[in-house]
N, C-alpha and C positions, 0 to 999 in steps of 0.2 A: 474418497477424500471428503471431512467434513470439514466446512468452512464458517465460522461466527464472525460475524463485524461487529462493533464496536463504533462509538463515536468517531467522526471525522471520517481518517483514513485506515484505523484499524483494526487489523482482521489477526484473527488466531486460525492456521491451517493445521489440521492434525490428519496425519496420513502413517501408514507404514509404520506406527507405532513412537512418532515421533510429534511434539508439541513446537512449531513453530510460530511465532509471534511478529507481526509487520505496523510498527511505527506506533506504537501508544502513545498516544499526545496527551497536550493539558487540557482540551476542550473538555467540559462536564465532566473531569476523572473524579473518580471516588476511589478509597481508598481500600475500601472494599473489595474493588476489582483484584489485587493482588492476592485477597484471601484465598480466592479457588479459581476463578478464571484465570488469572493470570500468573498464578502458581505451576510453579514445573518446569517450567522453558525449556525449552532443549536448543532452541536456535531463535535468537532476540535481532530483528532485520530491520534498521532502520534507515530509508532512505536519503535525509537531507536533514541540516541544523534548524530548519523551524520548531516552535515547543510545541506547535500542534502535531506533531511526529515524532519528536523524540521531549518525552516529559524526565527532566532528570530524577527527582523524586521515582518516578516506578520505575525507572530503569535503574535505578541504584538499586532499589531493593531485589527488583528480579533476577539481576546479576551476581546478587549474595550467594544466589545458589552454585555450586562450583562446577556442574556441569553443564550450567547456560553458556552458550557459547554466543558472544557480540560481535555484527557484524557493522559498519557502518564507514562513510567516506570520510578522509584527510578533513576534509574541512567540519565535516560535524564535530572530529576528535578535539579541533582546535577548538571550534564554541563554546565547545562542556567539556570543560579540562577535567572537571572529577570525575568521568568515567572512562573505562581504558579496554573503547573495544581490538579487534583484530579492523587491519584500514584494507576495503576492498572500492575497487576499480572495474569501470565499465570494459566487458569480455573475460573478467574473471570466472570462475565456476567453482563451487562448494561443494563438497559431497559427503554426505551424512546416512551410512549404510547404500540402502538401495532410493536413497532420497539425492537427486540435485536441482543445486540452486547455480541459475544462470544470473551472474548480475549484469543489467543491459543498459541500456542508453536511455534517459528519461534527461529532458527540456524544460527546464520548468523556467515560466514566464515573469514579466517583471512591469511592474505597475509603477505608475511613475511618481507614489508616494514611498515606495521603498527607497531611492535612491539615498544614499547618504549618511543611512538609521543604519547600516550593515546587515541590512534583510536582504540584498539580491543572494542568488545562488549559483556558485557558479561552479559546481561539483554535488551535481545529483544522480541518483539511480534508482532504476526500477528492477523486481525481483520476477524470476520465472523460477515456480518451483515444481519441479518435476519428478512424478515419483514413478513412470514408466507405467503409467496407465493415461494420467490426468496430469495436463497443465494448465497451474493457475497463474495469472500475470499481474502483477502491481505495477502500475505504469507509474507511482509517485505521483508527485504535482508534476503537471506535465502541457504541454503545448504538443498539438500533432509536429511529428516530424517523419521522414523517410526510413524506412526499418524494413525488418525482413522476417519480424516475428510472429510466430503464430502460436494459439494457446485455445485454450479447450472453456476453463475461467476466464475473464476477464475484469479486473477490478477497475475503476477510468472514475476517475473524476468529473465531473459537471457543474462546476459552478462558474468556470470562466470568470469573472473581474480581474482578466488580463495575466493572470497566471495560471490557469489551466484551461483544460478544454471547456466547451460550450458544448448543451446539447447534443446539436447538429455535429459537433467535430467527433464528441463521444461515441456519435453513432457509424460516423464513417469509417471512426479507428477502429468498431467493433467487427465492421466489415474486415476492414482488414487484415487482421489477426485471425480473422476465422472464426471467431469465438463462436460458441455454444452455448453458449448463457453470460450475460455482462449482468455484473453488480454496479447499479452507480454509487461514488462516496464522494468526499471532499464536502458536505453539506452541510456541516452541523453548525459552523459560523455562525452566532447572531449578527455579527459584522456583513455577511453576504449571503442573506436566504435565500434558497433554490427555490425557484420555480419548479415542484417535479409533476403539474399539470404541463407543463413543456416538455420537459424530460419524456414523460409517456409518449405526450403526441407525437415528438419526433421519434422516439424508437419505433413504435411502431407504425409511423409512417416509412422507416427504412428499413422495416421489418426484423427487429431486432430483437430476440429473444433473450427477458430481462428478467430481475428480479430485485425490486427493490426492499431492501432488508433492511426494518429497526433494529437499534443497538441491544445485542444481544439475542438477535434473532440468527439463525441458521438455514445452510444450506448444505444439503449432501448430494455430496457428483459423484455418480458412476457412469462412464462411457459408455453409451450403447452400441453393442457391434450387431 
């Protein structure tokens, strides 16, 4: 499984001969990106109506293509009336040859300048994408919550300001899930710069084996048996 991130929260997963694509937002997008990175889609996942995850601009154009296939929740559908994905729900499951996607339960949190702007959210998900070797997990914006999920990848946000995880929670959910290498995201805000002299300290003070990757940088998983 090879996995690129991208600005913010998103990552392009290509496995088993498919191009799957998780949440391109409007943080620093260039239009560039659509020329060959984000050309081809085979599967376009977007978790929640924020534009830093779902940018209408490239996802209009990615969707041009007729056999990108959009996955995204009721309520993003309503935000961005111009695009017209397929509407998936937490416990649904996708399957794309010998590729599935589990869509799972993501939290995401709420700061107390959102209120009223119709920023809160209150239909988000996160993707586990499994291609029967390696699972990788997008937790979306997200707040730790009680779950049962376990994955090989781990994608987790760390910038906390009240709507996702914090370091420290980053690192507990990594425990959690099992993971075998966490990507941290969620960073690229000028509005809420990361600390990832914290970020380090606490991974690896809970021993957490990371990888943090510049936009456009990559990582390739293979499971070691």
């Amino acid at each position: 499984m090879k996995i690129t991130k991208y600005v913010q929260s998103c990552f392009l997963i290509e496995t088993k001969g498919k191009r799957i694509l998780v949440d391109p937002g409007k943080i620093k997008y260039e239009d560039s990106l659509l020329e060959k990175d984000w050309a081809d889609i085979d599967v376009l996942l977007v978790t929640h109506k924020h534009s830093d995850h779902c940018h209408d601009d490239a996802v209009k154009e990615i969707i041009k293509n007729p056999k990108t296939k959009f996955y995204t929740t009721k309520e993003t559908a309503e935000a961005h009336p111009e695009l017209s994905p397929e509407i998936v729900k937490e416990g649904d499951v996708l399957e794309f040859d010998d590729i599935k996607v589990e869509v799972v339960k993501a939290v995401h949190g709420v700061g107390p300048w959102m209120k009223g702007k119709g920023a809160i959210i209150y239909e988000n998900v996160g993707y586990i994408v499994d291609d029967g070797e390696t699972r990788a997990y997008h937790t979306s914006d997200s707040i730790a919550f009680e779950h049962n999920y376990k994955c090989d990848v781990l994608l987790v946000p760390v910038s906390n300001h009240c709507v996702t995880m914090s370091p420290w929670e980053a690192a507990e959910f990594a425990k959690d899930v099992e993971a075998k290498i966490t990507i941290p995201m969620h960073a690229d805000s000028p509005l809420h710069p990361v600390d990832f002299d914290e970020v380090k300290r606490r991974f690896e003070q809970e021993k957490i084996n990371y990888k943090i990757l510049e936009a456009g940088e990559v990582l390739k998983y293979k499971v070691m048996v």
